[in-house]
Each structure stands twice: as structure tokens, then as C-alpha cells.
C-alpha positions in Angstrom: 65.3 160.2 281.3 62.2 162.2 282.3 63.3 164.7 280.6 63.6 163.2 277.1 60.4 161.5 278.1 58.8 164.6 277.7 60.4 165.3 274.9 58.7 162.2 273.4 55.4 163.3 274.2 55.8 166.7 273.5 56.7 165.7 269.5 54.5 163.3 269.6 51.3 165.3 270.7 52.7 167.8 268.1 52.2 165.6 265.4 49.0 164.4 266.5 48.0 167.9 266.2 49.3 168.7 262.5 48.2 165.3 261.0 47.8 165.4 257.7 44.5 164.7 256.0 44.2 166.5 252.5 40.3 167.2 251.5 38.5 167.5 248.7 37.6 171.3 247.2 40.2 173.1 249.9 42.8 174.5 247.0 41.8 178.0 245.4 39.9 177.8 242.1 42.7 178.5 239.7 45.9 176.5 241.9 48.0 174.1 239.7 45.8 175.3 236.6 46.2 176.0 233.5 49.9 175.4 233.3 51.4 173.9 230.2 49.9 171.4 227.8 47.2 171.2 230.3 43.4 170.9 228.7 39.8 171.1 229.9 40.0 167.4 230.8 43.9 167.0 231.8 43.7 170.5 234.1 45.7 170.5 236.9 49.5 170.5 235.6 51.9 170.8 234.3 54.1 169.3 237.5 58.0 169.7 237.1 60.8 171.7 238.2 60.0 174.4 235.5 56.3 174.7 236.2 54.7 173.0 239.3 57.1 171.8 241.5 55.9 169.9 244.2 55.9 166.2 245.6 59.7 165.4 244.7 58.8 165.7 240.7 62.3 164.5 238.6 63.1 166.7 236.7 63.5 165.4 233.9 59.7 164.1 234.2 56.3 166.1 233.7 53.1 164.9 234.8 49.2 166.1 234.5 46.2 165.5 236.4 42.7 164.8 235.5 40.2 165.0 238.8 36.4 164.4 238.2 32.9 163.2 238.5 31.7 160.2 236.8 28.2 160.3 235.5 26.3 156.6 236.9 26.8 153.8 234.6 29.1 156.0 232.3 32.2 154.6 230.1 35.4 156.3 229.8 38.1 155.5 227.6 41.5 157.5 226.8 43.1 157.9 222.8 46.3 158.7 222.7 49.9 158.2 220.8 52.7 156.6 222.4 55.0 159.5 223.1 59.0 160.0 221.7 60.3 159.5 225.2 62.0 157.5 227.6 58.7 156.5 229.2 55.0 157.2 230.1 52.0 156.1 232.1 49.1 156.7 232.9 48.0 156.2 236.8 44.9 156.5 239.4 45.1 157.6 243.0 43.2 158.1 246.0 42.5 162.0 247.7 45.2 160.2 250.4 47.9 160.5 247.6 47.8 156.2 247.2 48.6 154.5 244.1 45.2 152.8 242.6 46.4 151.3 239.6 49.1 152.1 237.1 50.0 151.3 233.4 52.9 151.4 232.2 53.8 152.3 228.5 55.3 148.7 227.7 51.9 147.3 229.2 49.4 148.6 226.6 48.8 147.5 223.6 48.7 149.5 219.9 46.1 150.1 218.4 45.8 147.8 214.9 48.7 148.9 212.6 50.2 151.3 215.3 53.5 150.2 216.9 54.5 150.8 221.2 57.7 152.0 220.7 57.9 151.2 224.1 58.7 147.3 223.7 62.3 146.3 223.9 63.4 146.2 219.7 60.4 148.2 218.4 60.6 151.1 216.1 60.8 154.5 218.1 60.5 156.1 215.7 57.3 154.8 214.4 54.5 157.3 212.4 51.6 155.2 213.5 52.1 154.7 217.1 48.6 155.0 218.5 46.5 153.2 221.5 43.3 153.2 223.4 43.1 152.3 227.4 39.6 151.8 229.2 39.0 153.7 232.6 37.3 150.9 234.1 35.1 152.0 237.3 36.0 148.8 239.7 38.5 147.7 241.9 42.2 147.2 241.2 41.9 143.2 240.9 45.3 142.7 242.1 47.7 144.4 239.8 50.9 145.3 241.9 51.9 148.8 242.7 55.3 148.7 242.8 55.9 146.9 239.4 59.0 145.9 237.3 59.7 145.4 233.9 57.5 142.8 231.9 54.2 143.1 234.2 51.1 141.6 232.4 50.4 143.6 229.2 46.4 145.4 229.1 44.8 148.4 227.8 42.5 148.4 231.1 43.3 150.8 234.0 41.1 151.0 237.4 40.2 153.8 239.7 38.1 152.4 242.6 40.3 152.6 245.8 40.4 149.9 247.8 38.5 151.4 250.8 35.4 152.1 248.0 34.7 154.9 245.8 35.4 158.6 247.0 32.0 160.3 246.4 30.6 163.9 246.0 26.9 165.5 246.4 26.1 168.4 244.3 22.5 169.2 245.8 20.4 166.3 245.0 22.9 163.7 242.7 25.5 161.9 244.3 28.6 161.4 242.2 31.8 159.3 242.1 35.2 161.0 241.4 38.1 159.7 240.1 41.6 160.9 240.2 44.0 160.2 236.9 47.6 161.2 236.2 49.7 160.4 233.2 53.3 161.1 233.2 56.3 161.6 230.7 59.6 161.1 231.5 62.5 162.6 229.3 61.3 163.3 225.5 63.2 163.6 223.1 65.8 166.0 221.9 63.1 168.6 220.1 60.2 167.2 221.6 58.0 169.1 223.7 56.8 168.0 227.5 54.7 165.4 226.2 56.7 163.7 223.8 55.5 165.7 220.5 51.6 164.1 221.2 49.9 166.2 223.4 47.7 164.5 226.2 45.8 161.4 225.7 41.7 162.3 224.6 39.2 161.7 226.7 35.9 159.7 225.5 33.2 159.4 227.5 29.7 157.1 226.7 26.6 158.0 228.7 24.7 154.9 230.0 21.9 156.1 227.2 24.5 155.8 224.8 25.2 159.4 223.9 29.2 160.3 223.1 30.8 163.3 224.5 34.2 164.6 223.8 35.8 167.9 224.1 34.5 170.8 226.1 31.2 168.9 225.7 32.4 165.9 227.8 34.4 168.2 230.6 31.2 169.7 231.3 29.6 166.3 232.1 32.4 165.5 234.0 33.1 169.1 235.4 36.6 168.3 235.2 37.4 172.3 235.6 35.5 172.4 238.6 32.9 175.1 237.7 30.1 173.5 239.4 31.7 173.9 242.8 34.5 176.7 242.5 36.8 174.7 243.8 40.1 172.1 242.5 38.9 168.7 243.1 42.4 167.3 243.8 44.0 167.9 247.2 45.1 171.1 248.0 49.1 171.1 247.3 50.0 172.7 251.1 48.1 169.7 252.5 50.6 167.1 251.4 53.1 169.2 253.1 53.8 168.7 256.7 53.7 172.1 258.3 56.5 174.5 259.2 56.0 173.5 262.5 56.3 169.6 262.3 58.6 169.6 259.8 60.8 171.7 262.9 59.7 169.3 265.4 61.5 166.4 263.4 64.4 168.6 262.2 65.0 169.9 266.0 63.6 167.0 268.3 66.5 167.9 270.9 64.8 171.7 271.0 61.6 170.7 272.4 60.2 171.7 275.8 56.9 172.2 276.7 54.2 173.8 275.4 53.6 172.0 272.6 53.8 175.1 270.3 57.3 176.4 271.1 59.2 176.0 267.8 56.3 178.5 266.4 58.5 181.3 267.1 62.1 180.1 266.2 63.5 181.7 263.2 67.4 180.3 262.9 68.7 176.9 263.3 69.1 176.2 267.0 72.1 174.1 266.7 75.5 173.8 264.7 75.6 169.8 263.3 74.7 167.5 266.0 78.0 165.8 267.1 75.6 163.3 269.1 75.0 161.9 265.3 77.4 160.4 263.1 75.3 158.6 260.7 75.0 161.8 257.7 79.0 161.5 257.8 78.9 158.1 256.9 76.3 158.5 253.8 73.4 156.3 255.5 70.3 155.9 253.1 67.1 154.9 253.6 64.7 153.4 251.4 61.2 155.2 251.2 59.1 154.6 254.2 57.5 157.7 255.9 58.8 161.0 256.3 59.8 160.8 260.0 62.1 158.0 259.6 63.5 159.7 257.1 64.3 162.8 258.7 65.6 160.4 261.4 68.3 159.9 259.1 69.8 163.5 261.0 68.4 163.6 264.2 68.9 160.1 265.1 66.8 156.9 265.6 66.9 157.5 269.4 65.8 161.4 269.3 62.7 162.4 270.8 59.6 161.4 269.1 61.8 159.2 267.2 59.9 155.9 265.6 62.0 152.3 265.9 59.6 150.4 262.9 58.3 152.5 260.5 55.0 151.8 258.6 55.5 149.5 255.5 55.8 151.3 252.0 52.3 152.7 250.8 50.6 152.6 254.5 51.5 156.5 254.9 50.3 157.5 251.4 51.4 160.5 250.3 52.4 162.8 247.3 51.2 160.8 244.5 54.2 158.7 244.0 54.7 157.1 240.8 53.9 153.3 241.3 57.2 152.2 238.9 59.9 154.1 240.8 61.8 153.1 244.4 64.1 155.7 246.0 67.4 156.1 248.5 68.0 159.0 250.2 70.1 160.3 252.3 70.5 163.8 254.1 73.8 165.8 253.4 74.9 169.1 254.7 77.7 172.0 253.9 79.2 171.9 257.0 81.0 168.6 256.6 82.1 170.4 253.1 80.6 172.5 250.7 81.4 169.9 248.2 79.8 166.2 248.9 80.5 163.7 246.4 78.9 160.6 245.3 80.7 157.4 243.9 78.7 154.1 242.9 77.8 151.8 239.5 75.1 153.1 237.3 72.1 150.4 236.4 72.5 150.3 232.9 69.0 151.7 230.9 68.1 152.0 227.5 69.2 155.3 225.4 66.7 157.9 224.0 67.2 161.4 224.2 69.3 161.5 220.8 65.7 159.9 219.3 67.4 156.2 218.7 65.8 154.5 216.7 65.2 151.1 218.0 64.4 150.5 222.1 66.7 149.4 224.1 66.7 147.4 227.5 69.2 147.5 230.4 68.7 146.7 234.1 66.2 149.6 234.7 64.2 152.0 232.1 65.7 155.0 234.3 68.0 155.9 237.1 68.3 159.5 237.9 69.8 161.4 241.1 68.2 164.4 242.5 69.1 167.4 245.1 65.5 168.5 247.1 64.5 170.8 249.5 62.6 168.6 252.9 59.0 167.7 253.3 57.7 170.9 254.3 57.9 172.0 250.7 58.9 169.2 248.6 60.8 171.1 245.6 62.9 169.4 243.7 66.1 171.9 242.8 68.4 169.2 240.1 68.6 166.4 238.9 71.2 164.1 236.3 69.6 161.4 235.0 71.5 158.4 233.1 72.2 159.3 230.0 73.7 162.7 231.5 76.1 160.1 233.8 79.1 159.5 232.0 80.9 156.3 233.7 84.3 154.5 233.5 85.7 151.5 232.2 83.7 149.4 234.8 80.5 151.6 234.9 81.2 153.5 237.9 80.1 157.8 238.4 81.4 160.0 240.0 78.5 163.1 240.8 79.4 166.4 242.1 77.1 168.2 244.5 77.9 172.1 245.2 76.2 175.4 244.5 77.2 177.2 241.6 79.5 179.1 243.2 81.5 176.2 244.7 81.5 174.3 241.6 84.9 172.5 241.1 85.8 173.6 237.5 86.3 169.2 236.9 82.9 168.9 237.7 81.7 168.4 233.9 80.6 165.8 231.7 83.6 166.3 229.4 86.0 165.2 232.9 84.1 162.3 233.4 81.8 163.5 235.9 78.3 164.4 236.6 77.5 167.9 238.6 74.1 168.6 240.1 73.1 172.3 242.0 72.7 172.2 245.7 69.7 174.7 246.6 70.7 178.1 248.0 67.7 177.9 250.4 69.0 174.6 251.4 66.2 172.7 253.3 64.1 175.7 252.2 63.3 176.6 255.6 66.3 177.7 258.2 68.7 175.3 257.6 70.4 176.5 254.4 72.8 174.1 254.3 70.9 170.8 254.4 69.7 168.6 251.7 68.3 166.0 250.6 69.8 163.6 247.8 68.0 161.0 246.4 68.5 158.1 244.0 65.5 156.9 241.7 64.9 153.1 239.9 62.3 152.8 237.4 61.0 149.5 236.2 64.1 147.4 237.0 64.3 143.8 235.5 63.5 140.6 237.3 66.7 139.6 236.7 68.5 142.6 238.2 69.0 141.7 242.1 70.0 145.3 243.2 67.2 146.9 242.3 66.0 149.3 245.0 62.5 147.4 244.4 63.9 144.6 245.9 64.7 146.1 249.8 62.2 145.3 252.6 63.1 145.9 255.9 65.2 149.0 257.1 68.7 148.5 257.3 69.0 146.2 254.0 69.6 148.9 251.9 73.3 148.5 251.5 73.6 144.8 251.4 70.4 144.6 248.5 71.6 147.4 246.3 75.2 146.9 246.9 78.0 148.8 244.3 74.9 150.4 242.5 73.9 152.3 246.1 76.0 155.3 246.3 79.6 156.1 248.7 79.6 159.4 250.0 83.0 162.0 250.4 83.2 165.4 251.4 86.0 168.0 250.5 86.1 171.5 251.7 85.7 173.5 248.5 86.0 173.2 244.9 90.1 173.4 244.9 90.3 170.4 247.3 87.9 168.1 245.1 90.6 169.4 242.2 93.1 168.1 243.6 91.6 164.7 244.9 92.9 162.0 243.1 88.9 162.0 241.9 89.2 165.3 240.8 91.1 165.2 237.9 90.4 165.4 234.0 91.6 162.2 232.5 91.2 162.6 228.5 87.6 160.6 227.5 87.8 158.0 224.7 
């Protein structure tokens, strides 16, 4: 007992030592800029798996960022047109990572004669499909952040956090900064990353009534930074945990004292715990914070280990999107170097063929994705719905492997989904671990298994029920074949 005492306080003071608090200006002039589609306003991006990937992007989502100074008494508003996708926002953050405010593409309003595709029944296809939202420097008044379908409709998005506004001196002015993202989630087939619009435009009236736009109103707003030399968003490595904590949690029975002894270790210490069922069994957990999480494969009673985590969106971090709630669970090769997934898929509207009328279903978008752990936050695949093909009742069957391991049935064509499983694995030592994770977007009120709808942790079986996923291992490609799930019925 003293000796996992010790233990306890050992992790513990090792955490206390690596906490995480991203700053202003830390990042390298010229990090996440300049990718793709990115503009003098819109400069930090393009985030995905093809560009930057970081903070658990989908992958079948890109996002941008916007970070900058807001003139005194200025207005801001934002033109764009509704993108040919499966969805869009635009959201505002803290420098924590925390959600703001957040609209969803359903929410806002077209501008006269334009059409939001977005609506259950409109046109997608629509030629005039434009809209103007209003970056309104107050306080969220009580807009939820963790939203479902049919959420109060407004062209009005706020960016004051709730602590106050997040300020910055440049020698004698004091100025308030503001932190934007807008995302886009699946475009259509031929579309490019933002849905064949480009980026909403960026308008921006002086309190003496002058208008700048363009390169005109970036340099008011030194939205590229050139004032100070430095990104204005958080630097990426300090949403990461470091090597070192993230080892601490990954390897709480290796701890002794000092403090710093996992600095040094360079191969996993142990084989798979057999002091730990629960990864066997396909436990998942809802998103809370990243150590009960990682609990999921050390145990809830390892060192350091925390009994009640903090509630959703007290840890901040990572920018989530405000409209999605996530499972994970942690898997690993050794129990099989093929893990498969069974469960019911939410049904969503179709897209990617360009329909041409919006559809509804019991969420906008499910998707399932492989990643690397939270020391580096790279997502590796992901399948989203419409890539899911389903029986009779609406039940999947996903395949995880490498590429190498791939069970020759694991295509669309046998009536099964197949997403990569990293080579680097956890992408530190452990090339064998994983994370897998399961995504609702904007599920209906009326759909009581939304992921949206678990609280406390523990419930997530009993309130997502058939749509949460079983897990089965099988020790190679040729076993799966030969499962009676491994088969390749004919397709109607």
C-alpha cells in the first residue's frame, strides 16, 4: 500500500509539473500557415488528415482558423455561401481550447432570394445560396454548446468568453482578440475542401464608419500576425500533453521515484497488463478528460488514477467542435491483429453523390475513426456513414487492421467497412495501441441514443444501446475469413 501510495503521488506531482496552459504568441511565425484555401483573414489552416493534422480532426472534415485583434467599437460581419456539403459552421473559442459559441449551418438564415441548403427538404443544389452572420463582441447569452438538431435559428455569433475578453498590448493600445473557426464536413463528389465557395469574407466597420475588406481589413486586424511575429492561436504542441505525461498515464505501474524517471525509457515496459481486463471487453468512454480516458488501459485503480472525472467542457481542450459527442475506446494488436466492430448505424441524410434535396435521419453525421493518443492527436482513418454499408436491420460490421493484415472481405462490396490501423500505433512506443472512436453530430431530439444524451460515466452502454459498438478480435486476416462475419454474401 505504501508503495502504490507513492506511486499516486509520484504521477500526480508529474502532472502538476506538465500542466497544460497554451499561450498567446508561443507558435513559430509561419506554423499552421498558409495551408490550403487559407486567406489573409482565414490563416491558420487547413486542419485535416491531409494537411494539418492535429486535435482528433475527422477526416472527412477541414476546418480554418481566423485569430485577431478587434479595433474598439468595431463591427465585424462574415459573407459567405452555403457550401455543397454535408455540413458547416462557423464557431468561437477561448486560448483554453473552450467552445464560445457555435452556428450551425441549419441555424442561419439566407440572405433574401438565397436558399440554406442546409434545411431538411431544401434545394442543395441551389445557385443562389448566400448568407451574412454578425460577429457580435458580447457574451454568449446562453446558447448551448453541445447542441442538437433544430437549435434556435440566427445569423448572430459571439466571441466574448465567459471569463471576459482575452486582451493584447501592442505598446501603448490595448486590444481584444477573438478566436474564429469555421468548419466543412464532407463536400461533395467534385467539390473542393470548402464545398466549391471558398471561405466566408470578412467585413469589418470602424467605429468612424470607414469599411475595410481584403488585405486592407487584415491589416487592421493583423490577422497574419505581422505586428508581433508571432501566430496568435495557441501553439499546436501546447494542446499536447508531453511525452512524458502522456507515459506517466500509459505506464502508471512503472513509476518510482524521482519524478522524472520515464524521461529515459525508450520501449514499452510491459507486455498487455493481465491485471486489466476491461480493453478485452470493448469498454468506452464518453469524452471527459484525457486521463480517464487513458484509464480505459491502465485501470480505474492504477496509480494517479482519478475516480470522478471533471464534467464535459471543464478541461477545455483541442477546440472541439460544439455539435459532435464521442466514444472511445482503446484497442491493441496483441489480443489480434484484426479487431472488429459490430453495432446499428444512426441513420443521416445522404450527400456525397450531390442529392438533390436534404435529407434528415437521426443525426447529420456518424463517422468512426482510428487515432494515435494525446501526446500527438493524429487522426490516421476514418469511415463515415455513407461509406458504412449495413444489413437488412441497419447493423455494420467495420474492419480494423493494417494494410498488411487486411482480410481480403474487408470491402464495401462484402458488406463491410475497413479502416487502417496506424503503423506507429500510439505514435510513441507502443505500436500496437490505438484509439477508436465513434462521432454523433447534431442528433434529433427525438433520437434517445444519441451520445449527446450520456452524463455520468458508466451510462454509456445503457444510453447508446445497439447504436454503441461490440468489439471481437481474430488473430489475422484468414481467421476473420473464415468467421461466420467474415464472409461475402452477394449485396442486393
Amino acid at each position: 500500500m505504501k508503495i502504490r501510495a507513492a506511486l499516486a503521488i509520484a504521477t500526480a506531482a508529474l502532472f502538476a509539473a506538465v500542466a497544460v496552459v497554451p499561450q498567446v504568441a508561443t507558435a513559430a511565425r509561419g506554423d499552421m500557415v498558409d495551408g490550403r484555401f487559407s486567406t489573409c483573414f482565414w490563416n491558420y489552416g487547413a486542419f485535416g488528415v491531409n494537411d494539418f493534422n492535429i486535435a482528433y480532426p475527422d477526416a472527412g472534415a477541414t476546418y480554418w482558423a481566423a485569430g485577431f485583434r478587434r479595433p474598439p467599437g468595431s463591427k465585424l460581419t462574415l459573407s459567405g455561401r452555403y457550401p455543397h456539403s454535408r455540413y458547416m459552421a462557423i464557431q468561437t473559442y477561448d486560448l483554453l481550447g473552450r467552445g464560445v459559441d457555435g452556428l450551425a449551418d441549419y441555424q442561419i438564415s439566407p440572405a433574401a432570394g438565397s436558399v440554406n441548403p442546409f434545411r431538411v427538404g431544401a434545394s442543395r443544389t441551389a445557385r443562389k445560396r448566400s448568407y451574412k452572420v454578425n460577429v457580435v463582441d458580447a457574451k454568449n447569452p446562453g446558447f448551448p454548446l453541445e447542441a442538437f438538431d433544430g437549435e434556435a435559428k440566427r445569423n448572430s455569433i459571439y466571441v466574448i468568453p465567459e471569463t471576459g475578453p482575452i486582451t493584447e498590448t501592442v505598446g501603448p493600445d490595448s486590444y481584444e482578440l477573438n478566436l474564429l473557426m469555421v468548419r466543412v464536413y464532407v463536400p461533395d463528389k467534385g467539390k473542393d475542401l470548402t464545398g466549391g465557395v471558398g471561405l466566408p469574407v470578412p467585413t469589418l466597420t470602424l467605429e468612424d464608419g470607414t469599411v475595410l475588406k481584403g488585405q486592407a481589413l487584415c491589416d487592421a486586424v493583423d490577422s497574419e500576425s505581422k505586428s508581433i511575429g508571432f501566430t496568435r492561436v495557441p501553439d499546436p504542441g501546447a494542446l499536447l500533453i508531453s511525452t512524458d505525461t502522456y507515459r506517466a498515464m500509459r505506464y502508471p505501474n512503472e513509476l518510482i521515484a524521482p519524478v522524472n524517471v520515464l524521461a529515459g525509457l525508450t520501449s514499452v515496459p510491459r507486455e498487455v497488463p493481465d491485471w486489466f481486463p476491461a480493453v478485452r471487453q470493448g469498454e468506452w468512454r464518453a469524452q471527459y478528460d484525457r486521463r480517464y480516458l487513458l484509464q480505459l488501459w491502465t485501470g480505474d485503480d492504477a496509480p494517479g488514477a482519478v475516480a470522478t472525472p471533471p464534467a464535459r467542457g471543464a478541461s477545455g481542450g483541442f477546440f472541439p467542435n460544439i455539435h459532435n459527442a464521442y466514444v472511445r475506446t482503446a484497442i491493441n494488436r496483441h489480443f489480434g491483429k484484426v479487431a472488429v466492430f459490430r453495432g446499428k448505424l444512426p441513420t443521416s441524410p445522404r450527400t456525397i453523390k450531390g442529392n438533390r434535396k436534404m435529407g434528415k435521419g437521426q443525426v447529420r453525421y456518424t463517422s468512426f475513426c482510428m487515432n494515435e493518443a494525446p501526446q500527438s492527436t493524429r487522426v490516421t482513418d476514418c469511415a463515415f456513414d455513407e461509406q458504412i454499408p449495413t444489413d437488412r436491420k441497419g447493423y455494420y460490421t467495420i474492419v480494423v487492421s493494417r494494410a498488411a493484415d487486411r482480410p481480403a472481405t474487408a470491402k464495401y462490396s462484402c458488406g463491410k467497412a475497413w479502416i487502417r490501423w496506424s503503423n506507429t500505433g500510439d505514435g510513441d512506443l507502443d505500436r500496437d495501441f490505438g484509439w477508436f472512436q465513434v462521432r454523433n453530430m447534431l442528433p434529433s431530439r427525438s433520437f434517445k441514443n444519441a451520445i449527446q444524451l450520456t452524463t455520468t460515466p458508466g451510462d454509456e452502454a445503457e444510453v447508446v444501446g445497439p447504436y454503441l459498438p461490440k468489439l471481437k478480435y481474430f488473430a489475422d486476416g484468414n481467421a476473420f475469413k473464415r468467421s461466420a462475419l467474415g464472409g461475402c454474401p452477394k449485396r442486393r
